[in-house]
C-alpha positions as CSV (number, residue, x, y, z in Angstrom):
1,X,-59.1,-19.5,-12.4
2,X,-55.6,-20.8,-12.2
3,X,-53.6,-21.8,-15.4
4,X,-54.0,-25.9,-14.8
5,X,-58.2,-25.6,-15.0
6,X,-58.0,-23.2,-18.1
7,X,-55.4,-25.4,-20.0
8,X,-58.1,-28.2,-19.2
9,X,-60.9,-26.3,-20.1
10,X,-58.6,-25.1,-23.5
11,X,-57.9,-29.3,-24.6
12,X,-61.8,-30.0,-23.7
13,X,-62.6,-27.3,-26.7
14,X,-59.5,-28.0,-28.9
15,X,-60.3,-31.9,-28.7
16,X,-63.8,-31.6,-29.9
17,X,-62.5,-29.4,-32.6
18,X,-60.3,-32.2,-33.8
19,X,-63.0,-34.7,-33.9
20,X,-64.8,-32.6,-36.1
21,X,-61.4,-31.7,-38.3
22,X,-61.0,-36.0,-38.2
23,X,-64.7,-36.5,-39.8
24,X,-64.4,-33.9,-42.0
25,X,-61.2,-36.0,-43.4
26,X,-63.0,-38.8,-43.4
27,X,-65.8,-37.6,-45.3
28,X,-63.1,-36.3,-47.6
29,X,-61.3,-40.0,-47.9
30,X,-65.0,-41.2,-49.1
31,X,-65.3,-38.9,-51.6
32,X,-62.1,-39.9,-53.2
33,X,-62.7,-43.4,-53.3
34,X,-66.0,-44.7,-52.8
35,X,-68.6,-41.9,-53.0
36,X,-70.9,-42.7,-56.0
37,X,-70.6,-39.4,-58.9
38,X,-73.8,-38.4,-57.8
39,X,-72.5,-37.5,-54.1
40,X,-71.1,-34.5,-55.2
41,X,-73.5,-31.8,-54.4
42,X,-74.7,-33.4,-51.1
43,X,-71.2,-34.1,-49.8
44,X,-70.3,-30.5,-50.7
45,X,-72.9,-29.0,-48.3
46,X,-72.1,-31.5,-45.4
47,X,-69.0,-30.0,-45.5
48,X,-69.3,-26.3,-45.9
49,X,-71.3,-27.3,-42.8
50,X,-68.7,-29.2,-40.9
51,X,-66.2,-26.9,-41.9
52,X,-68.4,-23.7,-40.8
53,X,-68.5,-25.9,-37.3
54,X,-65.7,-26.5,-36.7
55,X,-64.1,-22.7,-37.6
56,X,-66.5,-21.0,-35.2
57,X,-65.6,-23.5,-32.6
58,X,-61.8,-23.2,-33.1
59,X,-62.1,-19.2,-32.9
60,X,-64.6,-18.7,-30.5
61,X,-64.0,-15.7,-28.1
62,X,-63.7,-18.2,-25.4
63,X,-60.3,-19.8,-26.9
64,X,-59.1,-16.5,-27.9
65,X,-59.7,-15.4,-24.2
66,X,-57.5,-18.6,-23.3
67,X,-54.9,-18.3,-25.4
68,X,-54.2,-14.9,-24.2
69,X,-54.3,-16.1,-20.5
70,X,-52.4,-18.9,-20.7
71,X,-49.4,-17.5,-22.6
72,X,-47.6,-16.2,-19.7
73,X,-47.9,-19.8,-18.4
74,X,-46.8,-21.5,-21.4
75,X,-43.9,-19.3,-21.4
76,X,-42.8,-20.5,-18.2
77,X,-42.8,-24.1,-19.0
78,X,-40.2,-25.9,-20.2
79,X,-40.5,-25.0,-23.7
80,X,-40.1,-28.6,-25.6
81,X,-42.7,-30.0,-23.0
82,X,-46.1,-30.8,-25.0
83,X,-48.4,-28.4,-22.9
84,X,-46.0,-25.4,-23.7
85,X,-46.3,-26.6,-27.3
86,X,-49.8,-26.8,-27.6
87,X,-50.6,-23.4,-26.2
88,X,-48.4,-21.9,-28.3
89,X,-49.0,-23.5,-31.5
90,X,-52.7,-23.4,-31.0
91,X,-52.4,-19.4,-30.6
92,X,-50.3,-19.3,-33.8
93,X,-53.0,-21.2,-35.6
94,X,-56.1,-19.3,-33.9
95,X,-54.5,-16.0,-34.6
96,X,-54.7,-16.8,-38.1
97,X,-57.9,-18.6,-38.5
98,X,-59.3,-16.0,-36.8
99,X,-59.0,-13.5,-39.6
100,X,-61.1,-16.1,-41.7
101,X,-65.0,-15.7,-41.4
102,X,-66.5,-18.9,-40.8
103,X,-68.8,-18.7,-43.8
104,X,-65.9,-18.3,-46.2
105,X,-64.2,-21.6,-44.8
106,X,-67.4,-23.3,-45.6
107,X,-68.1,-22.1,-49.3
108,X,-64.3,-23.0,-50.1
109,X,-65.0,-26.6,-48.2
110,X,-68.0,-26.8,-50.1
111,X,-66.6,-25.5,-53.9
112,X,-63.5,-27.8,-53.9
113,X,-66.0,-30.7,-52.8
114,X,-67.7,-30.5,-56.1
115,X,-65.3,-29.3,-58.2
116,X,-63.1,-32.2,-57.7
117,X,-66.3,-34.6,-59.1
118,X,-66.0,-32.3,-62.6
119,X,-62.0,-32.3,-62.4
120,X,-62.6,-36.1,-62.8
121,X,-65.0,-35.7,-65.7
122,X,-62.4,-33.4,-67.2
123,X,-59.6,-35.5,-66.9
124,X,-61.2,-38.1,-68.2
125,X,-62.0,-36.4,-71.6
126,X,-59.3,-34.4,-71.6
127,X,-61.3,-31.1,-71.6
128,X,-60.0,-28.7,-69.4
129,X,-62.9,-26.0,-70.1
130,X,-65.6,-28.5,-68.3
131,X,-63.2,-28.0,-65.4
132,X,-62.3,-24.2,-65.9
133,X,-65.4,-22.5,-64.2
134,X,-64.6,-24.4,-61.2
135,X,-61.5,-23.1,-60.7
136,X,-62.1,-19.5,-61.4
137,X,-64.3,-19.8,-58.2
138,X,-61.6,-21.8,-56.3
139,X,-58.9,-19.3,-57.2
140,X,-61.3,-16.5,-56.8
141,X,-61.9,-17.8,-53.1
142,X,-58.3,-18.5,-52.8
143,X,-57.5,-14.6,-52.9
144,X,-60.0,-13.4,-51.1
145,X,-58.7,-15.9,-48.0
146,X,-55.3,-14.4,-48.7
147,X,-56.8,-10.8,-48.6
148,X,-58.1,-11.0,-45.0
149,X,-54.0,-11.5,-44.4
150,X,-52.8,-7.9,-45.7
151,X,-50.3,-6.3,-45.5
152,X,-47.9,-9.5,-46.6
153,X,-45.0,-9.4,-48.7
154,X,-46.8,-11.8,-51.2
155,X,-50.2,-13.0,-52.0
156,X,-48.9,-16.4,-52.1
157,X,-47.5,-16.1,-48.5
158,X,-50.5,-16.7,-46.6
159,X,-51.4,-19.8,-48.6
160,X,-47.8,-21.2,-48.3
161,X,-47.9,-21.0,-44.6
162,X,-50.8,-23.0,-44.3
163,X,-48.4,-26.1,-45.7
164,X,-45.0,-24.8,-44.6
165,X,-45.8,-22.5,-41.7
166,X,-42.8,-19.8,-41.4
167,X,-42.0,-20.1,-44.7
168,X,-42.2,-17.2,-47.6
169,X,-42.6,-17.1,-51.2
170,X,-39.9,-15.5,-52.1
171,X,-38.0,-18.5,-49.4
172,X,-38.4,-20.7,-51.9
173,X,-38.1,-19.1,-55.1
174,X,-34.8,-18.6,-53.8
175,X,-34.1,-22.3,-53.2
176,X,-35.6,-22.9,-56.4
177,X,-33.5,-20.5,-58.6
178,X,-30.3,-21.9,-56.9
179,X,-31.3,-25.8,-57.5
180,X,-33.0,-25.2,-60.9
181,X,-29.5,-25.0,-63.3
182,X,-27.8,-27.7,-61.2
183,X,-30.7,-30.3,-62.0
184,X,-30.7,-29.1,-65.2
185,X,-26.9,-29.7,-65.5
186,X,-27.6,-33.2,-64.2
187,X,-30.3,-34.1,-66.5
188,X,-28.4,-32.4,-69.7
189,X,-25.2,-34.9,-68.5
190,X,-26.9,-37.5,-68.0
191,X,-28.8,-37.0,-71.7
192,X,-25.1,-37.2,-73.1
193,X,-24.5,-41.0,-72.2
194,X,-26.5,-44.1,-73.4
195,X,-29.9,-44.5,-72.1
196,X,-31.2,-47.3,-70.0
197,X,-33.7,-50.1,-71.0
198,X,-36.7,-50.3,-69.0
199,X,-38.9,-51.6,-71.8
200,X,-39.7,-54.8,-69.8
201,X,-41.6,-52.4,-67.1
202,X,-44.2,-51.5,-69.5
203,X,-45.7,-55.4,-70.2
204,X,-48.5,-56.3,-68.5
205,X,-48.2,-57.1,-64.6
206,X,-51.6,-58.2,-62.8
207,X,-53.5,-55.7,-60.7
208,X,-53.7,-58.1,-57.7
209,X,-50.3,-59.4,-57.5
210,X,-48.8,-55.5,-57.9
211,X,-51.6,-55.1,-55.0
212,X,-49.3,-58.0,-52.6
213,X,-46.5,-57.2,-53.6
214,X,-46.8,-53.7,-52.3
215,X,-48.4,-54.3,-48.9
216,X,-45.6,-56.8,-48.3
217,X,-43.0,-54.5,-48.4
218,X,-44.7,-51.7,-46.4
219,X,-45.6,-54.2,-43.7
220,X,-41.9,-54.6,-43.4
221,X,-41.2,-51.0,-43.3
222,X,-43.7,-50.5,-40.3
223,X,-47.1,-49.8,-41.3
224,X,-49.5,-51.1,-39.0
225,X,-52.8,-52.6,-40.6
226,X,-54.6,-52.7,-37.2
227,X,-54.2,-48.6,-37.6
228,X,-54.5,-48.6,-41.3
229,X,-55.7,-49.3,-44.9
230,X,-55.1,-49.1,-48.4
231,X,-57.7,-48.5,-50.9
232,X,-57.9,-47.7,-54.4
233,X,-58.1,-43.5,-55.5
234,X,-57.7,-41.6,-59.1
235,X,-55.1,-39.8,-57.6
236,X,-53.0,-41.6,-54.5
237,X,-53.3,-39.8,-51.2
238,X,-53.2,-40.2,-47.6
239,X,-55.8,-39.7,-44.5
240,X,-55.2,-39.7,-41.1
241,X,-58.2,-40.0,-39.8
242,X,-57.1,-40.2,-36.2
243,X,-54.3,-42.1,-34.0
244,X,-55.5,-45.1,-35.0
245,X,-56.9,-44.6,-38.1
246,X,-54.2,-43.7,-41.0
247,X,-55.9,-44.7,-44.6
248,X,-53.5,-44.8,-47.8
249,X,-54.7,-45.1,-51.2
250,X,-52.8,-45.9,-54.3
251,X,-53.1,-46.4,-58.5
252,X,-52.6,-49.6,-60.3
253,X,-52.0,-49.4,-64.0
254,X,-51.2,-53.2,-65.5
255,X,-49.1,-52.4,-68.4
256,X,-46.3,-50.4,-66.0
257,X,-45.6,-51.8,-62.8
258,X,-43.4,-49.0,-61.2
259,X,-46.8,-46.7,-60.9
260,X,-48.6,-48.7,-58.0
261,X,-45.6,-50.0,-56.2
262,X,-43.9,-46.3,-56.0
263,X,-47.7,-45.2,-54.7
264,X,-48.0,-47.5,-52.2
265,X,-44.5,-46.8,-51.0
266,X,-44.7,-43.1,-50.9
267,X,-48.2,-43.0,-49.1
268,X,-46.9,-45.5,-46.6
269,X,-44.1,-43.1,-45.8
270,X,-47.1,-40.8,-44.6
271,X,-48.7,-43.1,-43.5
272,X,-45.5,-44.3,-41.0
273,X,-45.5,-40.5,-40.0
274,X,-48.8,-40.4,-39.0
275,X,-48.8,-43.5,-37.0
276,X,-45.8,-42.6,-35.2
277,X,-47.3,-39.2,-33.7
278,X,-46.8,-39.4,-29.9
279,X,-50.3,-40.6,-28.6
280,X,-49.7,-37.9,-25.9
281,X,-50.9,-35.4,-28.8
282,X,-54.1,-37.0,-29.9
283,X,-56.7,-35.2,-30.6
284,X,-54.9,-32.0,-31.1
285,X,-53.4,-29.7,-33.0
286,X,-50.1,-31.2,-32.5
287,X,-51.2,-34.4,-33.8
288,X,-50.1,-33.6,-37.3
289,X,-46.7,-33.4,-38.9
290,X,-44.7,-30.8,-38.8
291,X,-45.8,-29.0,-42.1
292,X,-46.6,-30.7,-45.9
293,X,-42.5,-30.6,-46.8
294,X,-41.6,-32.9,-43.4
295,X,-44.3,-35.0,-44.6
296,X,-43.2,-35.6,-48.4
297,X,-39.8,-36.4,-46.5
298,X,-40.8,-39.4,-45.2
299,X,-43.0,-40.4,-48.3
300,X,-40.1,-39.6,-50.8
301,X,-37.8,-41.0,-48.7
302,X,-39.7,-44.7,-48.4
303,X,-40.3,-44.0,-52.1
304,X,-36.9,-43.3,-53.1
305,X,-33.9,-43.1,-51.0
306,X,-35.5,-46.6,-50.0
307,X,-37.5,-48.3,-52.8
308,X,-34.9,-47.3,-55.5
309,X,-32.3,-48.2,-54.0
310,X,-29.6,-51.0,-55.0
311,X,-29.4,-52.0,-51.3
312,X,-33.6,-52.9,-51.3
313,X,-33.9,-54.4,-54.3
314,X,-30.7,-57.1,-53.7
315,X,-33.4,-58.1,-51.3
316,X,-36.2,-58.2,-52.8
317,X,-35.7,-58.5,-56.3
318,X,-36.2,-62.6,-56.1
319,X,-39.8,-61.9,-54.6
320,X,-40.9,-59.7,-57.4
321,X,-39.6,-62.6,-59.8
322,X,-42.2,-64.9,-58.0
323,X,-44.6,-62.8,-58.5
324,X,-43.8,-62.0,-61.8
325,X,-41.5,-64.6,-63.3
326,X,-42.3,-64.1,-67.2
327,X,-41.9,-60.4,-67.1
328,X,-39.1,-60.1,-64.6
329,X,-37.6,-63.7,-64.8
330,X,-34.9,-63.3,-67.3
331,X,-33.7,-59.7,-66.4
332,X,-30.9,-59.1,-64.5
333,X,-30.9,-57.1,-60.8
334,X,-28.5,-54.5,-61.9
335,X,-31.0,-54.2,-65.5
336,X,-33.9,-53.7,-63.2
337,X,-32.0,-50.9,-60.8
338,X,-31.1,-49.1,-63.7
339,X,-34.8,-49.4,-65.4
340,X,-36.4,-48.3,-62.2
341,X,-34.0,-45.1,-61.8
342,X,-34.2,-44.1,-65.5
343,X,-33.8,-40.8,-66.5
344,X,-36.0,-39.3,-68.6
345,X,-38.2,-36.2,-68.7
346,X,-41.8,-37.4,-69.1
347,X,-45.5,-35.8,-69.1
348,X,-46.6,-37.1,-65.6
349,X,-45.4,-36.0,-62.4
350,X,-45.8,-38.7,-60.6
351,X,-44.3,-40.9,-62.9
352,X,-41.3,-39.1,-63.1
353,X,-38.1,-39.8,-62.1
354,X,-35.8,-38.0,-59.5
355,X,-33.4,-36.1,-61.7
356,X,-36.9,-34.5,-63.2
357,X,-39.3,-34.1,-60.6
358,X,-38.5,-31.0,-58.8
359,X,-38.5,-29.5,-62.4
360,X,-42.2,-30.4,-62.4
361,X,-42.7,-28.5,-59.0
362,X,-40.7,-25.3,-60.3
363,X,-43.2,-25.0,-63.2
364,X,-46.1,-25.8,-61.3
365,X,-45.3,-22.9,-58.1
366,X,-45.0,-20.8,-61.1
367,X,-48.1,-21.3,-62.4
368,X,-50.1,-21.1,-59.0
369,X,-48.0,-17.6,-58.2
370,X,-49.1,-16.1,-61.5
371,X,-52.7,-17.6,-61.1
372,X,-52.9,-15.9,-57.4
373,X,-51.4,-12.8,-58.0
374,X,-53.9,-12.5,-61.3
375,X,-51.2,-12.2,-63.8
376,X,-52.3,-15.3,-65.7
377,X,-55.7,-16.2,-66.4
378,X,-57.6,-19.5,-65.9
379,X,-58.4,-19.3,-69.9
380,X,-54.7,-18.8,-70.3
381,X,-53.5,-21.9,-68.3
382,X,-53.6,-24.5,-70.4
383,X,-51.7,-22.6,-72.9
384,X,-49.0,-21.5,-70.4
385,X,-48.8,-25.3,-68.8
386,X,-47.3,-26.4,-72.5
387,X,-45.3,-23.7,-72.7
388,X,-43.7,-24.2,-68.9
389,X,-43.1,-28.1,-70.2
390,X,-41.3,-27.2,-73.4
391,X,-39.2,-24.6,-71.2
392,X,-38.5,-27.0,-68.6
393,X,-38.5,-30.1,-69.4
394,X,-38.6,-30.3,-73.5
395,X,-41.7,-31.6,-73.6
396,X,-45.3,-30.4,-75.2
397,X,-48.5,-32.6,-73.9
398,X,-50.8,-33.8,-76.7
399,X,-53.8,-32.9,-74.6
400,X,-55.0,-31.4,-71.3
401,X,-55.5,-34.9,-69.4
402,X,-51.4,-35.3,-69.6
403,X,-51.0,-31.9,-68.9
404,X,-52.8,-29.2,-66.7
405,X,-55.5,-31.7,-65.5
406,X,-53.0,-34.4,-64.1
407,X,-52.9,-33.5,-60.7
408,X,-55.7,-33.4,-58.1
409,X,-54.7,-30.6,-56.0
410,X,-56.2,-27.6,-57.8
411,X,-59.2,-29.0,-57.6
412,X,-59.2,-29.1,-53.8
413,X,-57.7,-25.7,-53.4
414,X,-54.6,-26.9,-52.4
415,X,-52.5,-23.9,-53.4
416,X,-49.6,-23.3,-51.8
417,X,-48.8,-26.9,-51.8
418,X,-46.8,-27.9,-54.7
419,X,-43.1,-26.6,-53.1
420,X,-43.7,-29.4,-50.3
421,X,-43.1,-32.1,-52.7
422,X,-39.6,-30.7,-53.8
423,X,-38.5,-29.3,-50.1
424,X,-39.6,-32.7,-49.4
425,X,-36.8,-33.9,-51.5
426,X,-34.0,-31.7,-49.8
427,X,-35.2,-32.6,-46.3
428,X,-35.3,-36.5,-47.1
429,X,-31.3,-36.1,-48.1
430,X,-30.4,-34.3,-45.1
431,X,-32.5,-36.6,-42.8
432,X,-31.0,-39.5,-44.5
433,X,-27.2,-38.2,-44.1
434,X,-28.2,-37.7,-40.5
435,X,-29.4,-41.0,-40.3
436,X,-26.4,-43.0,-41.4
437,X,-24.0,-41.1,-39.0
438,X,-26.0,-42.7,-36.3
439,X,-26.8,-45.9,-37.8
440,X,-23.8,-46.9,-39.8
441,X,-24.8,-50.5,-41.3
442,X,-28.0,-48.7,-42.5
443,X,-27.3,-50.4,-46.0
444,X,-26.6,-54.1,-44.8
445,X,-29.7,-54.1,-43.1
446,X,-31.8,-52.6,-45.8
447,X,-30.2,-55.3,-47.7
448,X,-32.1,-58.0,-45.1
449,X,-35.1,-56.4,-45.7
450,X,-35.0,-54.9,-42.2
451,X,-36.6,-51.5,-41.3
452,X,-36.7,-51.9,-37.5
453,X,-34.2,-49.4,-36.5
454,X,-35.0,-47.1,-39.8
455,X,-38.6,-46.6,-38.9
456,X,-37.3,-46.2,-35.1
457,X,-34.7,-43.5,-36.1
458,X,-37.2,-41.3,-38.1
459,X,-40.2,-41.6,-35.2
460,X,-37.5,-41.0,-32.5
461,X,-36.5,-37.9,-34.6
462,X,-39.0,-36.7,-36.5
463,X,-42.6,-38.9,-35.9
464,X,-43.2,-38.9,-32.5
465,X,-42.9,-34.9,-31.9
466,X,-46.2,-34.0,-34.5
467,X,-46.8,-30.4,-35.2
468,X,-44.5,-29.3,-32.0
469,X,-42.0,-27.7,-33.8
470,X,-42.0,-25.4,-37.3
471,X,-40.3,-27.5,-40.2
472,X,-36.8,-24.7,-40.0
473,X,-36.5,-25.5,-36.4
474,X,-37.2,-29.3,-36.6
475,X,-34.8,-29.8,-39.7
476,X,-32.3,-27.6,-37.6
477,X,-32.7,-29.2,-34.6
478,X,-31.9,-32.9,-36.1
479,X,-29.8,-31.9,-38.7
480,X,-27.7,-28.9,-37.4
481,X,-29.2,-26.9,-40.5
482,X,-31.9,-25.4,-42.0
483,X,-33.6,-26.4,-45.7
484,X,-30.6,-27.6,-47.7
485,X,-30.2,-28.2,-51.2
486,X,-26.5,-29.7,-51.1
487,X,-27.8,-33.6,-49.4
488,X,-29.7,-33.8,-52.3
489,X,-27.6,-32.7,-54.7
490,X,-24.6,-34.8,-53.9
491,X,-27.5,-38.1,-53.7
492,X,-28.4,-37.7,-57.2
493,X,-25.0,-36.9,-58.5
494,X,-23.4,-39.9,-56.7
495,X,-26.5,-42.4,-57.7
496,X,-27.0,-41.1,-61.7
497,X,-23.1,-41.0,-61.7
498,X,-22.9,-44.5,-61.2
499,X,-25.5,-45.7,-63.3
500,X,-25.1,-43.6,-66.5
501,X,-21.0,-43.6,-65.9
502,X,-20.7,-39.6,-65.7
């Protein structure tokens, strides 16, 4: 059989297996927002199934038998063209799938299906030992995925390469250690001078006009309603669902209006990602980004570099007065920026701001280490999570709903995860110095409200080439470097110099 039949025969396979990985995220998107409580049971065993599916499909014999054939080809196409890409990414991720039995795939599916119905309970009475048992099974099933991936230099290292493929544990402690004391620095600085005013953010601000205000501004970054959504979810997240068929969720709280609109702004950043995938890659492995961090790029970046900056708000400032002209009427632009960017270290992650939040990601890759290598029991966590807040951030939560059971991702198994949201930062900085060298009026056209050539830049660059590359050789490729902390460093010192006069 010559290579062109088998690579035909190889997408037939690997294109059914992506249907089945698109329902499974779809079934996963209705759980989140509109599956009654009582769905958790029975959506947990449609899963395990799906999931059990879809693994045996994805490392069947027959597509190991492919791979191995078609390498030789692959390796004689050009090597940025999108069949050499697919082959070989596809062997990279059936190598390691293949280690996984099918049946442990599906109890993990089905486990995190119902555990994240009792993190909800928990959360919302504050009682993390309702949600406890659950996770001693997740982390318990966690391990023994990691197991089937000796001999590695880490435990964690299998599950970070699931979100950052390439990437090692001790990678990133290292870029953590190094950026650690110099946000730290920044934020013990920035404590020395007066403190902003944002009191006027925390009056109340109705849910529907918050709701408007938020889809106007991500229509005019780009995102396409014809291939897209927003719904409501207790903890904002993203589904792509296929290439026309991106779903974003988001939180409204009425009494502080920076929650909902820096939600729908950050999900629409992945949301932009996912839309600007390369049709060409549908319905494959390559239709994805490039790894969790690349993502968080382009949602912290529409979040922040963006939706905090002076340039955006000069332009839509006035709109938000219409919409909210007795809480917002009276205060000044340059009050607002500063309110907005305020710097102070809070209980909630996603409510904090950007000289704090990679502090928040430091404690929590700690914590999901010591829970994987077994050096800190589940019983022990809660205790542990107060202490990590007092050492990091000064701060001591009054109860487990504003501390360990905040964020959804345990719940779902996600560890490995929590780095992306930090390298997200550092990639978003370099991306964004990259950016104004090529399009140097960047500011006066944010300042129009125009994203044309923004959006254009990061699909042209980053969007449009999917799972293609590994996130080292992607950043390196548009940026010259690998992962860097000094873009991000000189952003935060240049924008909290200015508005606490350092």
């Amino acid at each position: 059989m010559n290579p062109e039949t088998q690579l035909v025969e190889l997408k037939t396979i690997i294109n059914e297996y992506t249907d089945l990985v698109a329902t499974l995220g779809l079934l996963h998107w209705d759980l989140e927002t509109y599956m009654p409580p009582g769905g958790s049971q029975a959506r947990g065993h449609q899963l395990a199934t799906l999931t059990r599916i879809a693994h045996k499909k994805f490392t069947s014999d027959e597509v190991g038998q492919l791979l191995e054939d078609l390498t030789p080809y692959a390796n004689e196409l050009d090597r940025d063209s999108d069949d050499a890409r697919l082959i070989l990414v596809t062997k990279r991720l059936y190598n390691k799938r293949s280690l996984i039995p099918a049946n442990l795939m599906a109890e993990i599916a089905k486990e995190t299906a119902i555990a994240h119905g009792v993190w909800v309970r928990a959360r919302e009475t504050a009682n993390f030992e309702g949600f406890s048992p659950s996770l001693e099974k997740i982390i318990s099933l966690k391990r023994q995925y990691a197991d089937h991936f000796r001999p590695f230099d880490h435990i964690y290292d299998p599950l970070l390469d699931d979100y950052e493929p390439g990437l090692k544990t001790a990678d990133v402690q290292g870029i953590f250690s190094s950026l650690r004391p110099q946000q730290v620095e920044l934020v013990q600085a920035i404590k020395a001078h007066p403190q902003v005013d944002d009191s006027f953010l925390h009056l109340h601000f109705d849910e529907q006009a918050q709701w408007d205000f938020g889809v106007e501004v991500i229509t005019d970054y780009g995102y396409d309603w014809q291939r897209g959504r927003q719904d409501k979810a207790a903890h904002p997240f993203t589904q792509d669902v296929g290439a026309g068929d991106v779903r974003i969720t988001t939180r409204v709280l009425e009494d502080y209006f920076p929650s909902a609109f820096f939600s729908t702004t950050h999900e629409s950043g992945h949301g932009l990602y996912a839309q600007g995938v390369a049709p060409s890659l549908a319905r494959t492995p390559l239709a994805n980004g490039a790894s969790l961090a690349i993502h968080e790029s382009q949602s912290r970046m529409y979040e922040n570099l963006i939706g905090r900056s002076k340039n955006f708000w000069s332009h839509y400032y006035p709109r938000l007065q219409d919409y909210f002209p007795a809480q917002l009427g009276e205060i000044a632009l340059e009050d607002f920026y500063k309110a907005i960017n305020k710097v102070e270290p809070s209980l909630i992650r996603v409510e904090s701001d950007e000289a704090t939040y990679n502090l928040h990601i430091m404690l929590r890759l700690e914590l999901e280490i010591a829970l994987i290598e077994g050096s800190l029991a589940v019983k022990d966590l809660p205790e542990a999570w107060n202490e990590g807040m007092q050492d990091f951030l000064g701060l001591t939560p009054p109860d487990d709903a504003l501390g360990v059971l905040q964020d959804v991702h345990w719940s779902q198994g996600y560890f490995g995860y929590f780095s992306t949201y930090a390298l997200g930062n550092l990639i978003s900085a370099q991306l964004w110095e990259c950016m104004l060298g090529d399009i140097p009026d960047i500011d006066s056209q944010i300042q129009r409200g125009e994203f044309g050539q923004l959006t254009g830049w990061m699909v042209d660059k980053v969007h449009r080439h999917g799972a293609k590359y590994e996130p080292q050789e992607l950043v390196q490729r548009i940026t010259g470097s690998k992962i860097d902390q000094g873009p991000y460093m000189r952003y935060l010192t240049g924008k909290y110099s200015e508005i606490y006069q350092l």
